[in-house]
MIVEX-682939 format. One record per residue (C-alpha): x, y, z. Coordinates in steps of 0.2 Angstrom, whole numbers, always signed. Layout:
<atoms>
ATOM	X	Y	Z
...
</atoms>
This chain:
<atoms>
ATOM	+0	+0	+0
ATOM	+14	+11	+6
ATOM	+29	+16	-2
ATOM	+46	+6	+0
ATOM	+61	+10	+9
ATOM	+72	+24	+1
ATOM	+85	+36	+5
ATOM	+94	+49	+1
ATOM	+111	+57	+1
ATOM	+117	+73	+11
ATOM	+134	+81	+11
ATOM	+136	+92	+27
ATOM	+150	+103	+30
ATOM	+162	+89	+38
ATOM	+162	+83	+18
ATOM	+155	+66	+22
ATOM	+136	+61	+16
ATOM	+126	+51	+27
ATOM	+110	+41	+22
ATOM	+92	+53	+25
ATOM	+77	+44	+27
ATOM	+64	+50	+12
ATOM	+48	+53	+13
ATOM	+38	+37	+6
ATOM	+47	+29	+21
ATOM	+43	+42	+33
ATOM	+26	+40	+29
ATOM	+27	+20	+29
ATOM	+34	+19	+47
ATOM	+22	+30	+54
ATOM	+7	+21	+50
ATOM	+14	+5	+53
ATOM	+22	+10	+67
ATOM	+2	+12	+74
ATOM	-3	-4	+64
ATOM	+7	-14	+76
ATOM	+0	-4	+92
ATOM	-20	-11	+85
ATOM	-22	+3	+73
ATOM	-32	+1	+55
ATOM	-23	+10	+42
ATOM	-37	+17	+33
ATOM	-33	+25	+17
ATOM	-35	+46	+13
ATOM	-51	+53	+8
ATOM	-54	+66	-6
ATOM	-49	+82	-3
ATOM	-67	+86	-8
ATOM	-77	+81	+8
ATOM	-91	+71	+8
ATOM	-106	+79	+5
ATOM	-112	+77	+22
ATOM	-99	+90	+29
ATOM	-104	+107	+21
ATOM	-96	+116	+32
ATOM	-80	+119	+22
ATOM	-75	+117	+4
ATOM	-58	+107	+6
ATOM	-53	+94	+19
ATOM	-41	+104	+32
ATOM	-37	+89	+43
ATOM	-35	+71	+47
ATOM	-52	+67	+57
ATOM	-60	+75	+45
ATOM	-68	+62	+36
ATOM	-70	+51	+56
ATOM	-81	+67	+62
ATOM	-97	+55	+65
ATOM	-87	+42	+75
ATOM	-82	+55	+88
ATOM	-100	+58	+90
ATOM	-107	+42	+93
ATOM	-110	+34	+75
ATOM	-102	+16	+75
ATOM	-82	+17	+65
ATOM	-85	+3	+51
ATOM	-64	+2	+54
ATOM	-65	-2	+73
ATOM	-60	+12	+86
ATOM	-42	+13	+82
ATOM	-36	+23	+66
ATOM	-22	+28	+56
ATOM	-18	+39	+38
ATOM	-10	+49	+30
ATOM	-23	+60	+23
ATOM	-22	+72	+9
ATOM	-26	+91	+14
ATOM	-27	+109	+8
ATOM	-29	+125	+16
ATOM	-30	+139	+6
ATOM	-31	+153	+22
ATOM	-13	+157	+24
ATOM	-12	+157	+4
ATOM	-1	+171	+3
ATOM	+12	+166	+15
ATOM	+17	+153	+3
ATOM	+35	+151	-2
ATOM	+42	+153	+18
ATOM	+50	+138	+24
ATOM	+35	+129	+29
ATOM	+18	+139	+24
ATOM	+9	+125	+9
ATOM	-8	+125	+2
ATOM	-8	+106	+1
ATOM	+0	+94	+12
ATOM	-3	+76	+21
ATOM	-7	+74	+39
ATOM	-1	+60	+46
ATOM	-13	+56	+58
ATOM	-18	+42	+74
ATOM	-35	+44	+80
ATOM	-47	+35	+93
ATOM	-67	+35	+96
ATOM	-65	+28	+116
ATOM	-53	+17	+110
ATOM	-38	+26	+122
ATOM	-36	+42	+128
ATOM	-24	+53	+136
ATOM	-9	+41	+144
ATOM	-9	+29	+128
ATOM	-9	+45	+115
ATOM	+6	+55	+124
ATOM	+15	+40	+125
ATOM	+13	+34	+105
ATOM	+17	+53	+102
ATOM	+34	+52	+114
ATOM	+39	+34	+109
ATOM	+37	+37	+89
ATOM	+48	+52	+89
ATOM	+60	+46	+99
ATOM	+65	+30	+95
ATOM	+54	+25	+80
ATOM	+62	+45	+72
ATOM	+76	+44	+84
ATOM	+73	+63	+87
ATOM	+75	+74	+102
ATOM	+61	+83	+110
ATOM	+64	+105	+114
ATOM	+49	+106	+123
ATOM	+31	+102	+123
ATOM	+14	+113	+127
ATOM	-2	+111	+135
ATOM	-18	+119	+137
ATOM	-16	+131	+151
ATOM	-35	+134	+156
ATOM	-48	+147	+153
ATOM	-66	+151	+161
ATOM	-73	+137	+151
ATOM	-62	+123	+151
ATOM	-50	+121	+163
ATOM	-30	+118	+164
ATOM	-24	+101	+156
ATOM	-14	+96	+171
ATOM	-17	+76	+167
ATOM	-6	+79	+152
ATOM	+7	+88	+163
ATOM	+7	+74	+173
ATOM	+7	+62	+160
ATOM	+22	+69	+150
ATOM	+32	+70	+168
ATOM	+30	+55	+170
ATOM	+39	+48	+154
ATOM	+52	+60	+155
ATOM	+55	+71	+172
ATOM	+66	+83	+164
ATOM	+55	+88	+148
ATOM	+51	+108	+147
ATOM	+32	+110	+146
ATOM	+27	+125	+142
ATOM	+7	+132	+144
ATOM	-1	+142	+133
ATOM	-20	+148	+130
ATOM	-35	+143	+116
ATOM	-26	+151	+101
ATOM	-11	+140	+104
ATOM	-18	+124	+113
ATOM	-36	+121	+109
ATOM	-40	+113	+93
ATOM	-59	+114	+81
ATOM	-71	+112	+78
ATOM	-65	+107	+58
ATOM	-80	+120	+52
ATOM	-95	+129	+60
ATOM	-99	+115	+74
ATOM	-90	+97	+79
ATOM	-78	+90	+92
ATOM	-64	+98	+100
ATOM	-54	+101	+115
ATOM	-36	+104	+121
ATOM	-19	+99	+114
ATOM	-4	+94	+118
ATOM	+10	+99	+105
ATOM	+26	+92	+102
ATOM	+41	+103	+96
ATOM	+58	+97	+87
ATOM	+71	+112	+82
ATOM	+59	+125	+86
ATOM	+45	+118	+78
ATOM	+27	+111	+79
ATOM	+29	+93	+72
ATOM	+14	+85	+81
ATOM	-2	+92	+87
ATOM	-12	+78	+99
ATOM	-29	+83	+102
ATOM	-41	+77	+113
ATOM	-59	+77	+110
ATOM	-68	+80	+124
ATOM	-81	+93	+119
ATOM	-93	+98	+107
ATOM	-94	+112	+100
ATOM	-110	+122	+91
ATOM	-113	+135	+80
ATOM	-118	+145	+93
ATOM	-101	+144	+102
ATOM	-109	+133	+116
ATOM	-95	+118	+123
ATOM	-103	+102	+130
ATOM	-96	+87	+135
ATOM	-96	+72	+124
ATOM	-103	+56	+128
ATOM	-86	+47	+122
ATOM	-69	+56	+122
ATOM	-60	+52	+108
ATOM	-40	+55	+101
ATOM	-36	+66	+86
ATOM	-18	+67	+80
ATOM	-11	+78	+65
ATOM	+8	+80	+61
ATOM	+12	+90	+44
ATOM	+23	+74	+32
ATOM	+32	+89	+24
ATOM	+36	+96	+43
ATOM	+42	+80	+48
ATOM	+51	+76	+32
ATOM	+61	+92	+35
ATOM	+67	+89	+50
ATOM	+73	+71	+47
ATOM	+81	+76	+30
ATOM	+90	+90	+42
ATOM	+85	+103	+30
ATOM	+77	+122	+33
ATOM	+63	+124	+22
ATOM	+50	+110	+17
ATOM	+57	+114	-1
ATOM	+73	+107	+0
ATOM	+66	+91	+5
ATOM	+63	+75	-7
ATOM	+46	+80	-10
ATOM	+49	+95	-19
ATOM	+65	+94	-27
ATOM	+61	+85	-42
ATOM	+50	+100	-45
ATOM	+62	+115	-39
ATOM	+76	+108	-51
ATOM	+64	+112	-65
ATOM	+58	+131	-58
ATOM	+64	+138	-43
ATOM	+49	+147	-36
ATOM	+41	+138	-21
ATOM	+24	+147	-26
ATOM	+24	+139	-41
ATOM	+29	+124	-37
ATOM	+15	+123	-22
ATOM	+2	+128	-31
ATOM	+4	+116	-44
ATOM	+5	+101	-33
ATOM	-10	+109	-26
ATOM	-18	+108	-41
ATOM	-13	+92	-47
ATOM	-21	+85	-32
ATOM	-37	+93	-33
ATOM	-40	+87	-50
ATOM	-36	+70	-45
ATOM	-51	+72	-34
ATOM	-61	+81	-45
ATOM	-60	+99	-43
ATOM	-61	+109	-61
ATOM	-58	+127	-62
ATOM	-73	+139	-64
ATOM	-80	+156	-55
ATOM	-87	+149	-41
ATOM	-80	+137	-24
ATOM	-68	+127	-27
ATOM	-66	+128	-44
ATOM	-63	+147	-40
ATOM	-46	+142	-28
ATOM	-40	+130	-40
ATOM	-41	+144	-54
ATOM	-32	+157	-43
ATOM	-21	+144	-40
ATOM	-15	+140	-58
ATOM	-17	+160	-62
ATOM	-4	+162	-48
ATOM	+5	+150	-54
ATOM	+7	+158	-71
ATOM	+10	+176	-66
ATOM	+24	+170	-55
ATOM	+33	+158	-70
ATOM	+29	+174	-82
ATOM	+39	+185	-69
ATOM	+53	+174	-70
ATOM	+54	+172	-88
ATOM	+48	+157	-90
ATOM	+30	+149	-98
ATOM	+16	+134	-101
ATOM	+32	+121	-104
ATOM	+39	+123	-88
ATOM	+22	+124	-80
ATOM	+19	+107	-90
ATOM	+35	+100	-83
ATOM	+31	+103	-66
ATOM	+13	+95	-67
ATOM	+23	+78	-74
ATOM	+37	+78	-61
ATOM	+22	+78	-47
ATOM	+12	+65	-56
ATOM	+27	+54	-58
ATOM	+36	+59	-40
ATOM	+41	+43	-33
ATOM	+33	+47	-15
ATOM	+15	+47	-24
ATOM	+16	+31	-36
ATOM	+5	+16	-32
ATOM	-3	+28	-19
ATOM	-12	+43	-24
ATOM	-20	+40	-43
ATOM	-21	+55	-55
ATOM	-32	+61	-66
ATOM	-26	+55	-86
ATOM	-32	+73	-92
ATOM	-22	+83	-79
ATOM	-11	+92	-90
ATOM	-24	+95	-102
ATOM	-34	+104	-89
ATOM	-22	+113	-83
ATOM	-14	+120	-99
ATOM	-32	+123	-107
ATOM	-33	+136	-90
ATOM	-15	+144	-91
ATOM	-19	+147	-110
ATOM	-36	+154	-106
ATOM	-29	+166	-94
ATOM	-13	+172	-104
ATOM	-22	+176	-118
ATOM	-34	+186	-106
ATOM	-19	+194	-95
ATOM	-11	+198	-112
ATOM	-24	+207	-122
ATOM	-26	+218	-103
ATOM	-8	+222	-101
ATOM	-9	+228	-120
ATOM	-22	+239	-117
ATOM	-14	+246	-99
ATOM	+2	+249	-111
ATOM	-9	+259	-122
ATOM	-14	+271	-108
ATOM	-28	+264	-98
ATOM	-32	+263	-81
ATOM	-26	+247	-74
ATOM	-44	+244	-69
ATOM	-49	+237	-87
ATOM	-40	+221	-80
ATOM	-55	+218	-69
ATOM	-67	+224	-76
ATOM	-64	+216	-95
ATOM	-55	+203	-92
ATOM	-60	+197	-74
ATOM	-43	+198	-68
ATOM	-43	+200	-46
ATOM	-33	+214	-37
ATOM	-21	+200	-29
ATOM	-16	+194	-48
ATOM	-15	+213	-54
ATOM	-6	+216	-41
ATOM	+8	+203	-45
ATOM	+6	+207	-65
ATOM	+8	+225	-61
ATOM	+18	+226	-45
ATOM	+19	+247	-47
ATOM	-3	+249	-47
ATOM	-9	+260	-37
ATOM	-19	+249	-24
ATOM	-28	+261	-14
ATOM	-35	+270	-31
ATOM	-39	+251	-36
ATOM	-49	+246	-20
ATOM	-60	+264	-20
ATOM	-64	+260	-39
ATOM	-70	+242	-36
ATOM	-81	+253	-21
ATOM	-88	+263	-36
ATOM	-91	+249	-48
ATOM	-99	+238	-34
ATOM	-112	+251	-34
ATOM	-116	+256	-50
ATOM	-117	+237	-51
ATOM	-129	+235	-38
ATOM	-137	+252	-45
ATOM	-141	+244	-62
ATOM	-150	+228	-55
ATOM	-160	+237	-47
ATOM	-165	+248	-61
ATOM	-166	+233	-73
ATOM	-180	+222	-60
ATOM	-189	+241	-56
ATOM	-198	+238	-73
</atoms>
Protein backbone atom coordinates (compact mmCIF):
# COMPACT_ATOMS: atom_id res chain seq x y z
CA UNK A 1 0.00 0.00 0.00
CA UNK A 2 2.80 2.26 1.23
CA UNK A 3 5.82 3.20 -0.30
CA UNK A 4 9.11 1.25 -0.05
CA UNK A 5 12.15 2.00 1.75
CA UNK A 6 14.46 4.75 0.10
CA UNK A 7 17.05 7.17 0.95
CA UNK A 8 18.74 9.81 0.10
CA UNK A 9 22.15 11.36 0.23
CA UNK A 10 23.41 14.62 2.30
CA UNK A 11 26.83 16.21 2.24
CA UNK A 12 27.11 18.31 5.50
CA UNK A 13 29.92 20.64 5.93
CA UNK A 14 32.48 17.71 7.59
CA UNK A 15 32.49 16.56 3.69
CA UNK A 16 30.93 13.24 4.33
CA UNK A 17 27.22 12.20 3.19
CA UNK A 18 25.11 10.25 5.47
CA UNK A 19 21.99 8.12 4.40
CA UNK A 20 18.44 10.70 4.96
CA UNK A 21 15.44 8.75 5.37
CA UNK A 22 12.80 10.07 2.32
CA UNK A 23 9.51 10.64 2.52
CA UNK A 24 7.63 7.50 1.29
CA UNK A 25 9.40 5.83 4.20
CA UNK A 26 8.64 8.35 6.52
CA UNK A 27 5.26 8.09 5.87
CA UNK A 28 5.46 3.96 5.74
CA UNK A 29 6.84 3.83 9.34
CA UNK A 30 4.33 5.91 10.78
CA UNK A 31 1.37 4.13 9.98
CA UNK A 32 2.80 0.96 10.53
CA UNK A 33 4.48 2.00 13.38
CA UNK A 34 0.33 2.46 14.72
CA UNK A 35 -0.63 -0.78 12.73
CA UNK A 36 1.39 -2.85 15.13
CA UNK A 37 -0.08 -0.70 18.45
CA UNK A 38 -3.94 -2.12 16.94
CA UNK A 39 -4.50 0.53 14.60
CA UNK A 40 -6.38 0.17 10.91
CA UNK A 41 -4.54 1.99 8.42
CA UNK A 42 -7.41 3.49 6.67
CA UNK A 43 -6.69 5.02 3.31
CA UNK A 44 -7.04 9.11 2.65
CA UNK A 45 -10.14 10.60 1.64
CA UNK A 46 -10.79 13.21 -1.26
CA UNK A 47 -9.86 16.43 -0.65
CA UNK A 48 -13.33 17.28 -1.56
CA UNK A 49 -15.46 16.30 1.56
CA UNK A 50 -18.25 14.21 1.63
CA UNK A 51 -21.29 15.73 0.91
CA UNK A 52 -22.45 15.37 4.38
CA UNK A 53 -19.70 18.00 5.74
CA UNK A 54 -20.80 21.45 4.26
CA UNK A 55 -19.15 23.29 6.43
CA UNK A 56 -15.93 23.71 4.35
CA UNK A 57 -15.08 23.31 0.85
CA UNK A 58 -11.54 21.36 1.22
CA UNK A 59 -10.61 18.70 3.80
CA UNK A 60 -8.27 20.75 6.31
CA UNK A 61 -7.31 17.77 8.67
CA UNK A 62 -6.93 14.16 9.36
CA UNK A 63 -10.40 13.33 11.35
CA UNK A 64 -12.04 14.92 8.96
CA UNK A 65 -13.58 12.31 7.19
CA UNK A 66 -13.98 10.18 11.23
CA UNK A 67 -16.14 13.32 12.33
CA UNK A 68 -19.39 11.01 13.06
CA UNK A 69 -17.34 8.48 14.92
CA UNK A 70 -16.31 10.97 17.61
CA UNK A 71 -19.96 11.67 18.00
CA UNK A 72 -21.32 8.34 18.55
CA UNK A 73 -21.99 6.75 15.09
CA UNK A 74 -20.41 3.12 15.06
CA UNK A 75 -16.49 3.36 12.92
CA UNK A 76 -16.94 0.64 10.18
CA UNK A 77 -12.79 0.40 10.79
CA UNK A 78 -13.04 -0.43 14.63
CA UNK A 79 -12.04 2.30 17.14
CA UNK A 80 -8.44 2.69 16.36
CA UNK A 81 -7.18 4.67 13.13
CA UNK A 82 -4.31 5.55 11.14
CA UNK A 83 -3.62 7.71 7.66
CA UNK A 84 -1.95 9.89 6.08
CA UNK A 85 -4.61 12.07 4.68
CA UNK A 86 -4.37 14.44 1.81
CA UNK A 87 -5.20 18.29 2.76
CA UNK A 88 -5.42 21.80 1.54
CA UNK A 89 -5.79 24.99 3.19
CA UNK A 90 -6.01 27.70 1.11
CA UNK A 91 -6.18 30.58 4.43
CA UNK A 92 -2.63 31.31 4.80
CA UNK A 93 -2.39 31.50 0.88
CA UNK A 94 -0.12 34.30 0.52
CA UNK A 95 2.48 33.25 3.02
CA UNK A 96 3.35 30.59 0.51
CA UNK A 97 7.06 30.23 -0.35
CA UNK A 98 8.50 30.55 3.53
CA UNK A 99 9.93 27.66 4.81
CA UNK A 100 7.09 25.81 5.82
CA UNK A 101 3.57 27.71 4.80
CA UNK A 102 1.78 25.03 1.83
CA UNK A 103 -1.64 25.08 0.48
CA UNK A 104 -1.65 21.28 0.13
CA UNK A 105 0.02 18.70 2.39
CA UNK A 106 -0.69 15.24 4.30
CA UNK A 107 -1.39 14.75 7.71
CA UNK A 108 -0.21 12.01 9.27
CA UNK A 109 -2.54 11.26 11.69
CA UNK A 110 -3.64 8.46 14.73
CA UNK A 111 -6.97 8.70 16.05
CA UNK A 112 -9.42 7.10 18.62
CA UNK A 113 -13.42 7.01 19.19
CA UNK A 114 -13.02 5.68 23.22
CA UNK A 115 -10.58 3.40 21.97
CA UNK A 116 -7.66 5.18 24.31
CA UNK A 117 -7.29 8.35 25.59
CA UNK A 118 -4.72 10.67 27.11
CA UNK A 119 -1.84 8.28 28.70
CA UNK A 120 -1.88 5.89 25.66
CA UNK A 121 -1.78 8.94 23.03
CA UNK A 122 1.14 11.07 24.79
CA UNK A 123 3.00 7.97 25.06
CA UNK A 124 2.62 6.75 21.04
CA UNK A 125 3.49 10.51 20.33
CA UNK A 126 6.80 10.33 22.80
CA UNK A 127 7.89 6.73 21.81
CA UNK A 128 7.39 7.42 17.81
CA UNK A 129 9.51 10.47 17.88
CA UNK A 130 11.90 9.30 19.84
CA UNK A 131 12.98 6.02 19.07
CA UNK A 132 10.88 5.07 15.97
CA UNK A 133 12.45 8.95 14.41
CA UNK A 134 15.11 8.89 16.86
CA UNK A 135 14.60 12.56 17.43
CA UNK A 136 15.06 14.90 20.44
CA UNK A 137 12.11 16.65 21.92
CA UNK A 138 12.78 20.97 22.85
CA UNK A 139 9.83 21.16 24.52
CA UNK A 140 6.25 20.46 24.69
CA UNK A 141 2.87 22.68 25.37
CA UNK A 142 -0.32 22.25 27.03
CA UNK A 143 -3.57 23.83 27.39
CA UNK A 144 -3.26 26.15 30.28
CA UNK A 145 -7.02 26.82 31.12
CA UNK A 146 -9.56 29.43 30.64
CA UNK A 147 -13.12 30.25 32.16
CA UNK A 148 -14.59 27.45 30.25
CA UNK A 149 -12.33 24.67 30.23
CA UNK A 150 -9.99 24.22 32.51
CA UNK A 151 -5.93 23.51 32.85
CA UNK A 152 -4.88 20.21 31.11
CA UNK A 153 -2.86 19.22 34.24
CA UNK A 154 -3.45 15.13 33.33
CA UNK A 155 -1.24 15.76 30.35
CA UNK A 156 1.34 17.57 32.53
CA UNK A 157 1.40 14.84 34.63
CA UNK A 158 1.44 12.42 32.06
CA UNK A 159 4.41 13.77 30.07
CA UNK A 160 6.42 13.93 33.50
CA UNK A 161 5.96 11.04 34.03
CA UNK A 162 7.71 9.66 30.72
CA UNK A 163 10.50 11.97 30.92
CA UNK A 164 10.96 14.15 34.33
CA UNK A 165 13.27 16.68 32.75
CA UNK A 166 11.08 17.61 29.59
CA UNK A 167 10.12 21.50 29.35
CA UNK A 168 6.36 22.10 29.14
CA UNK A 169 5.31 25.08 28.41
CA UNK A 170 1.41 26.41 28.89
CA UNK A 171 -0.27 28.45 26.55
CA UNK A 172 -3.95 29.57 25.96
CA UNK A 173 -7.01 28.65 23.13
CA UNK A 174 -5.14 30.23 20.16
CA UNK A 175 -2.11 28.05 20.71
CA UNK A 176 -3.59 24.84 22.55
CA UNK A 177 -7.24 24.30 21.74
CA UNK A 178 -8.08 22.62 18.56
CA UNK A 179 -11.80 22.84 16.29
CA UNK A 180 -14.17 22.35 15.63
CA UNK A 181 -13.05 21.47 11.68
CA UNK A 182 -15.99 23.92 10.36
CA UNK A 183 -18.92 25.88 11.99
CA UNK A 184 -19.78 22.93 14.86
CA UNK A 185 -18.05 19.35 15.80
CA UNK A 186 -15.57 18.03 18.42
CA UNK A 187 -12.89 19.65 19.91
CA UNK A 188 -10.87 20.14 23.03
CA UNK A 189 -7.10 20.85 24.27
CA UNK A 190 -3.77 19.87 22.82
CA UNK A 191 -0.77 18.90 23.69
CA UNK A 192 1.94 19.82 20.95
CA UNK A 193 5.22 18.45 20.43
CA UNK A 194 8.23 20.62 19.27
CA UNK A 195 11.61 19.32 17.44
CA UNK A 196 14.29 22.32 16.44
CA UNK A 197 11.88 24.95 17.10
CA UNK A 198 8.98 23.63 15.57
CA UNK A 199 5.46 22.29 15.76
CA UNK A 200 5.74 18.51 14.34
CA UNK A 201 2.83 16.91 16.11
CA UNK A 202 -0.50 18.39 17.44
CA UNK A 203 -2.38 15.60 19.82
CA UNK A 204 -5.81 16.56 20.43
CA UNK A 205 -8.17 15.40 22.69
CA UNK A 206 -11.74 15.44 22.01
CA UNK A 207 -13.58 15.92 24.81
CA UNK A 208 -16.21 18.68 23.85
CA UNK A 209 -18.53 19.59 21.48
CA UNK A 210 -18.73 22.46 19.99
CA UNK A 211 -22.01 24.35 18.25
CA UNK A 212 -22.56 27.01 15.97
CA UNK A 213 -23.66 29.09 18.65
CA UNK A 214 -20.16 28.80 20.36
CA UNK A 215 -21.72 26.60 23.19
CA UNK A 216 -18.93 23.52 24.68
CA UNK A 217 -20.56 20.41 25.95
CA UNK A 218 -19.12 17.37 27.00
CA UNK A 219 -19.26 14.48 24.84
CA UNK A 220 -20.55 11.18 25.55
CA UNK A 221 -17.14 9.34 24.30
CA UNK A 222 -13.73 11.11 24.38
CA UNK A 223 -11.94 10.49 21.58
CA UNK A 224 -8.00 11.02 20.25
CA UNK A 225 -7.28 13.17 17.22
CA UNK A 226 -3.66 13.48 15.98
CA UNK A 227 -2.17 15.59 13.08
CA UNK A 228 1.62 16.02 12.15
CA UNK A 229 2.37 17.91 8.75
CA UNK A 230 4.60 14.83 6.46
CA UNK A 231 6.45 17.85 4.88
CA UNK A 232 7.23 19.22 8.55
CA UNK A 233 8.37 15.99 9.56
CA UNK A 234 10.25 15.11 6.45
CA UNK A 235 12.26 18.33 7.01
CA UNK A 236 13.31 17.84 9.94
CA UNK A 237 14.52 14.14 9.47
CA UNK A 238 16.11 15.27 6.08
CA UNK A 239 17.92 18.00 8.45
CA UNK A 240 16.98 20.65 5.97
CA UNK A 241 15.35 24.49 6.60
CA UNK A 242 12.67 24.76 4.37
CA UNK A 243 9.94 21.98 3.40
CA UNK A 244 11.37 22.84 -0.23
CA UNK A 245 14.52 21.32 0.02
CA UNK A 246 13.29 18.24 0.99
CA UNK A 247 12.70 15.07 -1.45
CA UNK A 248 9.28 16.02 -1.91
CA UNK A 249 9.88 19.07 -3.85
CA UNK A 250 13.07 18.84 -5.45
CA UNK A 251 12.20 16.92 -8.44
CA UNK A 252 9.95 20.07 -9.10
CA UNK A 253 12.36 23.06 -7.84
CA UNK A 254 15.12 21.55 -10.24
CA UNK A 255 12.75 22.42 -13.01
CA UNK A 256 11.55 26.19 -11.68
CA UNK A 257 12.81 27.58 -8.66
CA UNK A 258 9.86 29.34 -7.28
CA UNK A 259 8.23 27.50 -4.23
CA UNK A 260 4.75 29.40 -5.25
CA UNK A 261 4.84 27.77 -8.26
CA UNK A 262 5.78 24.72 -7.47
CA UNK A 263 2.97 24.68 -4.35
CA UNK A 264 0.44 25.67 -6.16
CA UNK A 265 0.86 23.19 -8.79
CA UNK A 266 1.03 20.29 -6.63
CA UNK A 267 -2.07 21.76 -5.20
CA UNK A 268 -3.60 21.66 -8.18
CA UNK A 269 -2.67 18.49 -9.33
CA UNK A 270 -4.18 17.08 -6.44
CA UNK A 271 -7.37 18.67 -6.67
CA UNK A 272 -7.95 17.38 -9.98
CA UNK A 273 -7.15 14.04 -8.97
CA UNK A 274 -10.26 14.40 -6.86
CA UNK A 275 -12.20 16.19 -9.07
CA UNK A 276 -11.93 19.83 -8.60
CA UNK A 277 -12.29 21.71 -12.17
CA UNK A 278 -11.54 25.35 -12.44
CA UNK A 279 -14.53 27.79 -12.87
CA UNK A 280 -15.91 31.24 -10.93
CA UNK A 281 -17.39 29.83 -8.22
CA UNK A 282 -16.06 27.48 -4.84
CA UNK A 283 -13.62 25.36 -5.44
CA UNK A 284 -13.22 25.70 -8.87
CA UNK A 285 -12.70 29.39 -8.07
CA UNK A 286 -9.12 28.48 -5.69
CA UNK A 287 -7.98 25.99 -8.01
CA UNK A 288 -8.17 28.82 -10.84
CA UNK A 289 -6.42 31.30 -8.57
CA UNK A 290 -4.22 28.89 -7.96
CA UNK A 291 -2.94 28.04 -11.57
CA UNK A 292 -3.31 31.93 -12.42
CA UNK A 293 -0.79 32.50 -9.51
CA UNK A 294 1.04 30.10 -10.84
CA UNK A 295 1.35 31.62 -14.27
CA UNK A 296 2.00 35.25 -13.11
CA UNK A 297 4.82 33.96 -10.91
CA UNK A 298 6.68 31.60 -13.98
CA UNK A 299 5.84 34.85 -16.32
CA UNK A 300 7.81 36.97 -13.80
CA UNK A 301 10.53 34.83 -13.97
CA UNK A 302 10.86 34.46 -17.54
CA UNK A 303 9.62 31.37 -18.09
CA UNK A 304 5.90 29.73 -19.55
CA UNK A 305 3.20 26.85 -20.16
CA UNK A 306 6.30 24.17 -20.87
CA UNK A 307 7.84 24.59 -17.54
CA UNK A 308 4.48 24.75 -15.92
CA UNK A 309 3.87 21.40 -18.07
CA UNK A 310 7.04 19.96 -16.58
CA UNK A 311 6.16 20.67 -13.16
CA UNK A 312 2.61 18.96 -13.48
CA UNK A 313 4.57 15.65 -14.75
CA UNK A 314 7.44 15.59 -12.22
CA UNK A 315 4.31 15.54 -9.40
CA UNK A 316 2.30 13.00 -11.12
CA UNK A 317 5.42 10.81 -11.55
CA UNK A 318 7.16 11.86 -8.09
CA UNK A 319 8.15 8.56 -6.57
CA UNK A 320 6.67 9.46 -2.93
CA UNK A 321 2.94 9.47 -4.89
CA UNK A 322 3.20 6.24 -7.13
CA UNK A 323 1.02 3.21 -6.45
CA UNK A 324 -0.64 5.68 -3.82
CA UNK A 325 -2.36 8.52 -4.89
CA UNK A 326 -3.93 7.90 -8.65
CA UNK A 327 -4.16 11.04 -10.95
CA UNK A 328 -6.41 12.10 -13.17
CA UNK A 329 -5.12 10.91 -17.22
CA UNK A 330 -6.30 14.57 -18.46
CA UNK A 331 -4.35 16.55 -15.87
CA UNK A 332 -2.17 18.31 -18.03
CA UNK A 333 -4.76 19.07 -20.39
CA UNK A 334 -6.75 20.77 -17.82
CA UNK A 335 -4.32 22.56 -16.54
CA UNK A 336 -2.84 23.99 -19.72
CA UNK A 337 -6.41 24.67 -21.39
CA UNK A 338 -6.64 27.11 -18.02
CA UNK A 339 -3.07 28.76 -18.18
CA UNK A 340 -3.81 29.50 -21.98
CA UNK A 341 -7.11 30.88 -21.11
CA UNK A 342 -5.73 33.23 -18.85
CA UNK A 343 -2.62 34.37 -20.83
CA UNK A 344 -4.48 35.26 -23.60
CA UNK A 345 -6.88 37.25 -21.17
CA UNK A 346 -3.82 38.78 -19.01
CA UNK A 347 -2.11 39.67 -22.50
CA UNK A 348 -4.87 41.39 -24.34
CA UNK A 349 -5.12 43.54 -20.56
CA UNK A 350 -1.59 44.44 -20.20
CA UNK A 351 -1.76 45.61 -23.98
CA UNK A 352 -4.38 47.90 -23.37
CA UNK A 353 -2.88 49.15 -19.89
CA UNK A 354 0.40 49.74 -22.22
CA UNK A 355 -1.81 51.90 -24.35
CA UNK A 356 -2.87 54.24 -21.54
CA UNK A 357 -5.59 52.77 -19.57
CA UNK A 358 -6.47 52.53 -16.29
CA UNK A 359 -5.28 49.39 -14.83
CA UNK A 360 -8.80 48.88 -13.87
CA UNK A 361 -9.86 47.46 -17.32
CA UNK A 362 -7.97 44.28 -16.06
CA UNK A 363 -10.95 43.58 -13.75
CA UNK A 364 -13.50 44.76 -15.26
CA UNK A 365 -12.79 43.30 -19.06
CA UNK A 366 -10.93 40.52 -18.33
CA UNK A 367 -11.95 39.42 -14.71
CA UNK A 368 -8.59 39.53 -13.61
CA UNK A 369 -8.56 39.98 -9.25
CA UNK A 370 -6.69 42.72 -7.34
CA UNK A 371 -4.11 40.04 -5.79
CA UNK A 372 -3.11 38.82 -9.65
CA UNK A 373 -2.98 42.59 -10.87
CA UNK A 374 -1.21 43.14 -8.26
CA UNK A 375 1.59 40.58 -9.05
CA UNK A 376 1.23 41.33 -13.08
CA UNK A 377 1.62 45.01 -12.27
CA UNK A 378 3.65 45.14 -8.98
CA UNK A 379 3.85 49.34 -9.48
CA UNK A 380 -0.58 49.77 -9.50
CA UNK A 381 -1.78 52.10 -7.46
CA UNK A 382 -3.87 49.77 -4.79
CA UNK A 383 -5.62 52.22 -2.70
CA UNK A 384 -6.95 54.00 -6.24
CA UNK A 385 -7.79 50.17 -7.18
CA UNK A 386 -9.79 49.27 -3.97
CA UNK A 387 -11.90 52.79 -4.10
CA UNK A 388 -12.87 51.93 -7.76
CA UNK A 389 -13.92 48.50 -7.17
CA UNK A 390 -16.28 50.54 -4.15
CA UNK A 391 -17.51 52.53 -7.26
CA UNK A 392 -18.14 49.78 -9.56
CA UNK A 393 -19.73 47.64 -6.74
CA UNK A 394 -22.39 50.17 -6.71
CA UNK A 395 -23.27 51.23 -9.93
CA UNK A 396 -23.44 47.30 -10.25
CA UNK A 397 -25.77 47.02 -7.61
CA UNK A 398 -27.47 50.33 -8.92
CA UNK A 399 -28.27 48.86 -12.37
CA UNK A 400 -29.98 45.63 -10.96
CA UNK A 401 -32.06 47.38 -9.42
CA UNK A 402 -33.03 49.65 -12.17
CA UNK A 403 -33.14 46.52 -14.57
CA UNK A 404 -35.91 44.43 -12.02
CA UNK A 405 -37.83 48.15 -11.13
CA UNK A 406 -39.59 47.58 -14.59
Amino acid sequence: MLSGTRFCMAKFSTGCYIALMQSGEIRKRFVEFFEKRGHAIVPSSSVVPDQSDSSVLFTTAGMQQFKPYYLGAASPYGNKITTSQKCVRTSDIEEVGDERHLTFFEMLGNFSFGGYWKKEAISYAHEFVTKEMGLVIDYVTIFEGDSEVGEDTESANIWKSIDPNLNIKKFGRDDNFWGPTGEAGPCGPTTEIYVNGIEIWNVVFNEYFKNKEGQFTKLDQTGIDTGMGLERLVMVMQKRDHVFETDLFTPMMSIIDSRVVVDHIRTSVFMIADGVTPSNTDRGYILRRLLRRAYVYARSMGTETEVLNAVVEAVINHQSYKGLYPFHEDTKKIIMEEIEKFKKALDAGLKQVEKGADPFVLFTSYGLPLEIIKEAIPSIDEEKFLRQMEEHKKTSQAAGEKKFSK
